[in-house]
C-alpha positions in Angstrom: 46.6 82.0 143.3 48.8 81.0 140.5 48.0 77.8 138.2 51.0 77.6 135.9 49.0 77.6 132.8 50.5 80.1 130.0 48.3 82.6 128.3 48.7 81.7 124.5 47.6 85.3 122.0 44.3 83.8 120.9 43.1 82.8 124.9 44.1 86.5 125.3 42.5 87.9 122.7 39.3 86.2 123.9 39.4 87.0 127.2 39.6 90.8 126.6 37.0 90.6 123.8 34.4 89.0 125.6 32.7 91.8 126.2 32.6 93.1 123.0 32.0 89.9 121.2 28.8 89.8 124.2 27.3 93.2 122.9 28.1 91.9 119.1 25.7 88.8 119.4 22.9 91.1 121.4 22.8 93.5 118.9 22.8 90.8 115.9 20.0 89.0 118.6 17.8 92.3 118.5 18.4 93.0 115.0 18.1 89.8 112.7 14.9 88.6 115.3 13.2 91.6 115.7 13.8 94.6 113.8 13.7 93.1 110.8 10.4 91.9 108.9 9.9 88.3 108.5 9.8 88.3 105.5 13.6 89.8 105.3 15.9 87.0 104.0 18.3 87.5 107.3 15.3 87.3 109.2 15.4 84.6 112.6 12.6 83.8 114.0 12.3 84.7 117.6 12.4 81.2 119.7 15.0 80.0 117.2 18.2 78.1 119.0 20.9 80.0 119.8 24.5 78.7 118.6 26.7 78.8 121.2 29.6 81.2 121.4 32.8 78.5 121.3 35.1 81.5 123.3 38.7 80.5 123.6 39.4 80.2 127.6 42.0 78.3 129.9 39.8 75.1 129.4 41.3 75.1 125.9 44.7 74.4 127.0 43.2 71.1 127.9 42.1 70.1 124.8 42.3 66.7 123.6 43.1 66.1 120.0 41.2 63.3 118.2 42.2 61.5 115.6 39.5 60.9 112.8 39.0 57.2 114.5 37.7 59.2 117.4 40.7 57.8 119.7 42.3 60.1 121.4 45.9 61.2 120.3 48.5 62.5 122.5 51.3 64.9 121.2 54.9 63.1 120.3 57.8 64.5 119.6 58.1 65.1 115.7 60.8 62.2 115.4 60.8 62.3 111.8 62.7 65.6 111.5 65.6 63.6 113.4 65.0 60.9 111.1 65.7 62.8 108.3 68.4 64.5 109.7 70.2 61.3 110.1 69.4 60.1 106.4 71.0 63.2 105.0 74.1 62.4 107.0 74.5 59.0 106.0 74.1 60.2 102.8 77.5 61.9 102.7 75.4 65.3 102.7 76.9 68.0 105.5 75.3 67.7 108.9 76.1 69.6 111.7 74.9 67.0 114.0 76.9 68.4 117.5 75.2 71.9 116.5 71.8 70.6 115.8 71.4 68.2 118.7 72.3 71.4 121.0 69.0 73.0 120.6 65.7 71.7 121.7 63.7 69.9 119.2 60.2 70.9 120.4 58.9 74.6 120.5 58.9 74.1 124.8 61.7 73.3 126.2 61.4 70.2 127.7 62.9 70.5 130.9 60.6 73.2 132.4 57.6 71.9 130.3 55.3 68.9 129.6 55.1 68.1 125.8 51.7 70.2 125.6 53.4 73.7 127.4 52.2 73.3 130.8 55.0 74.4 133.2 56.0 71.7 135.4 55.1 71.9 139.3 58.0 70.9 141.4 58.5 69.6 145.2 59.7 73.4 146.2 60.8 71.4 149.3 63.4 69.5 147.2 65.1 72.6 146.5 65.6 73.8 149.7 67.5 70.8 150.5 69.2 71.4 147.4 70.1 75.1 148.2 71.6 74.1 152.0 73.2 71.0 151.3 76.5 72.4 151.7 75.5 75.1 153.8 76.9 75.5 157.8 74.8 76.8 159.9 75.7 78.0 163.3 74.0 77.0 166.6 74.3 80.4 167.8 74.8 83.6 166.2 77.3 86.3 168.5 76.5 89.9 167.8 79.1 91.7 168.6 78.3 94.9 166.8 74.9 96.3 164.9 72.9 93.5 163.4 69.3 93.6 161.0 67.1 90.6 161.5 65.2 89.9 157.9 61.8 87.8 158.1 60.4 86.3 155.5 56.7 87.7 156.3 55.0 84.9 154.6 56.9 82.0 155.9 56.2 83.1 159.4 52.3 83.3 158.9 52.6 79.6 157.5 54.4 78.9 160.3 52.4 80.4 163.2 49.1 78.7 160.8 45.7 79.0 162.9 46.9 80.3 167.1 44.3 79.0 169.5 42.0 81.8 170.8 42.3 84.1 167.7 39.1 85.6 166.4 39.6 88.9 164.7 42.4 90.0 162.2 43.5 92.4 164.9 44.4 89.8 167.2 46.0 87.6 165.0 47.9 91.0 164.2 49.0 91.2 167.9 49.8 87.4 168.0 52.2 88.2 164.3 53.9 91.5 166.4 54.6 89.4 169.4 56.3 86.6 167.3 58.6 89.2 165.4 59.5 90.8 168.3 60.3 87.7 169.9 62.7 86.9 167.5 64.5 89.9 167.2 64.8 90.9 170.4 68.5 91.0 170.1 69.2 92.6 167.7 69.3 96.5 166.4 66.7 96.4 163.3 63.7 93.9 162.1 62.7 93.8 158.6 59.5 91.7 158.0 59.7 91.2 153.6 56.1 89.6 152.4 56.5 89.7 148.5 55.9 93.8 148.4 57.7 96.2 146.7 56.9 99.4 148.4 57.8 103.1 147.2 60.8 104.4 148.9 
């Protein structure tokens, strides 16, 4: 299951040093509480609190930045970078304003993310209707010579969703054959895709 949250270096760097950074605070644990003397000057006594490990994760990406006030502060667009774009030009300075405002001024580009680099999560349906608008289809479909029928594997198992009277993968297995047979059982070859790229 997919989330559309980006992995930035530091969440990554976190994730994959948990581990490590786990072992680093045991050892420091044993050491510093009791290997050492108490009367060391690293020494911690034993039922002293523990700080907890602030570990960059996902969570992070959700964030919310406070402003000193303690309100919370959403991120804007830099506008004074504009601003100061336009002074210079009515300043008589050279501006290549056409050029400039081609390019995105936020490090996302706007149109596939929100202003804090989430991806956006679109109606998938919309595009479909988008993709066929001015598409023909046929009622019916004459075969006249050798003809491949190509099944999206998923979209079929979304469509057959939960048959009555099945209670083991094996028959819901049976119930899948007898639905692509079903459907191809005019033509030459039937090729069921489901998101697998196999050796050849």
């Amino acid at each position: 299951m997919t989330n559309k949250d980006l992995v930035t270096v530091s969440i990554e760097e976190s994730l994959r040093g948990a581990e490590c950074l786990g072992k680093k605070q045991l050892n420091e644990f044993v050491e510093k509480r009791i290997c050492l003397a108490p009367d060391n000057d690293q020494h911690v006594d034993l039922k002293a609190p523990i700080r907890k490990s602030k570990a960059v994760t996902f969570a992070s990406l959700y964030t919310v930045v406070q402003d000193v006030k303690g309100k919370q502060s959403t991120i804007k667009m830099d506008r004074n970078i504009l601003q100061r774009l336009i002074t210079a030009y009515r300043a008589g300075r050279e501006v290549n304003l056409d050029n400039i405002l081609q390019h995105e001024l936020m490090s996302v580009p706007l149109s596939l993310t929100t202003i804090n680099g989430t991806l956006h999560s679109p109606n998938k349906s919309l595009l479909a209707n988008i993709l066929t608008k001015d598409l023909l289809t046929p009622s019916t479909i004459s075969l006249d010579g050798p003809s491949c029928l190509l099944i999206d594997g998923q979209a079929l198992v979304m469509a057959l969703s939960k048959p009555q009277n099945i209670k083991t993968f094996g028959e819901y297995a049976k119930t899948f054959a007898a639905a692509v047979h079903k459907m191809g059982a005019t033509f030459q070859r039937i090729d069921v895709t489901c998101d697998r790229y196999r050796p050849v």
